[in-house]
C-alpha positions in Angstrom: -2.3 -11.2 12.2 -5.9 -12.0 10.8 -7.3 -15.2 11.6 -10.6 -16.4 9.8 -12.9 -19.7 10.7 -13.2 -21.9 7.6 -14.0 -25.4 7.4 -12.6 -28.8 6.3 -14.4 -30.4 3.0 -18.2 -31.7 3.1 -17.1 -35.5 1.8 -13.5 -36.8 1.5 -10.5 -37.4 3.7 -9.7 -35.2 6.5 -6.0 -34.8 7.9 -5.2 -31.5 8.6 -2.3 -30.9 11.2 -1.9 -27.8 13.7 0.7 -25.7 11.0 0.0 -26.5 7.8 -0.3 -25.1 4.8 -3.7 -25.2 3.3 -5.4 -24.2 -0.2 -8.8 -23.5 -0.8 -11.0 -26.1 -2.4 -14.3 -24.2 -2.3 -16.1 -20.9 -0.5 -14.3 -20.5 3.0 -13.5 -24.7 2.5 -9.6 -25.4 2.8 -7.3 -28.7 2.2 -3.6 -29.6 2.8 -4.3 -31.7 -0.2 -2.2 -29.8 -2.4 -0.3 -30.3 -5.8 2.7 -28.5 -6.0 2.9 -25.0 -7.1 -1.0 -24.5 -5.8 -1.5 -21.2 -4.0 -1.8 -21.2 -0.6 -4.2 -19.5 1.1 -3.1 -19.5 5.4 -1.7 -21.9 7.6 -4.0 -24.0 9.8 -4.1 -23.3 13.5 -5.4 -26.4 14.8 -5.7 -30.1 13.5 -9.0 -31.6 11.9 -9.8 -35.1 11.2 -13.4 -34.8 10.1 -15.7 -33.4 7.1 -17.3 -29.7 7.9 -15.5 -29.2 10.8 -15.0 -25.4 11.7 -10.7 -24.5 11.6 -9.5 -20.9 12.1 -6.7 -20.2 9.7 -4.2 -17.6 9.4 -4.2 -15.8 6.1 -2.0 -12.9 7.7 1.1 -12.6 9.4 4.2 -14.8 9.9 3.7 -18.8 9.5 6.2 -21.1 9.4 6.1 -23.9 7.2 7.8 -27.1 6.7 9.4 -26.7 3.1 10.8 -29.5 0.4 12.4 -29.7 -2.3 16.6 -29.6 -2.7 16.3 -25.9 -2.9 15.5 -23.5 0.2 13.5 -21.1 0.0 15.3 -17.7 -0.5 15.4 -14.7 1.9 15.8 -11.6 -0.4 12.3 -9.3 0.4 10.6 -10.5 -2.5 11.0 -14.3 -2.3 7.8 -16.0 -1.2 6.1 -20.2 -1.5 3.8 -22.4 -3.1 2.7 -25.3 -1.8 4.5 -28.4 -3.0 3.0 -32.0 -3.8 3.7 -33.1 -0.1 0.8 -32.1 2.3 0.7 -29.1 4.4 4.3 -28.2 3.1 5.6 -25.5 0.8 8.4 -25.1 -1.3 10.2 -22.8 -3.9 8.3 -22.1 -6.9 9.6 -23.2 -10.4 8.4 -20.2 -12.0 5.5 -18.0 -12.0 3.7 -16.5 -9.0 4.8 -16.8 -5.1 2.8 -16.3 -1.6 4.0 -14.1 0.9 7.4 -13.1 1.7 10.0 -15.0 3.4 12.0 -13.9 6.0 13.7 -16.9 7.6 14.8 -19.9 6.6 16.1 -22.5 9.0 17.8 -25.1 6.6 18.7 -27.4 9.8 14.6 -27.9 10.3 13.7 -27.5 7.0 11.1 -24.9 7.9 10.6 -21.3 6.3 8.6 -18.2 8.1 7.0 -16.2 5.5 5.1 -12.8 5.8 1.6 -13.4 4.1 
C-alpha cells in the first residue's frame, strides 16, 4: 500500500467520508466532488468536513468502493472504475480509460475492491 497526506480544498464545501473515492482538484488537493467518468486518484482514509485540512489517501493497493450505476463492475484482470456523478462512488466506465483493476465485486453491497 502507499498512503500519501493531501488536503481538502482552500474555499468550498467540505464532505469527505472515511472510503471514498476522491479526484484531484489541484497540487496534492482532493474532492469526492466528482462528475462521472473523472479519474480517480485514491480512496480517502478518514472523513473531513473543513477547508485545508490534512487527509492521508490511498493511491495504492486494494480499496473498496461503493459503485452505481445498473451495471457492476466487471472482474476480468483488466476491468477497472471511474468515478461516477454520485460522491465518493465509482462506477463502470462508458468508454475510454479505467483506474485500477478490480478484483471483487460484491453485487449484494454494491461495493467493488479494485487494485490501484
Amino acid at each position: 500500500e502507499l498512503v500519501i497526506t493531501c488536503q481538502t480544498p482552500a474555499a468550498g464545501e467540505v464532505n469527505i467520508t472515511k472510503g471514498d473515492a476522491v479526484k484531484l482538484s489541484g497540487a496534492y488537493t482532493v474532492t469526492n466532488a466528482t462528475d462521472a467518468e473523472d479519474t480517480v486518484f485514491g480512496q480517502a482514509l478518514c472523513s473531513a468536513t473543513e477547508n485545508d485540512m490534512a487527509i492521508p489517501v490511498k493511491v495504492r493497493g486494494i480499496c473498496i468502493f461503493p459503485y452505481t450505476g445498473a451495471t457492476a463492475p466487471t472482474v476480468d484482470g483488466a476491468a477497472g472504475i471511474v468515478a461516477s456523478a454520485t460522491a465518493g462512488s465509482v462506477k463502470t466506465p462508458d468508454t475510454g480509460t479505467s483506474k485500477g483493476i478490480n478484483v471483487k465485486v460484491d453485487e449484494t453491497a454494491s461495493v467493488v475492491h479494485v487494485l490501484l
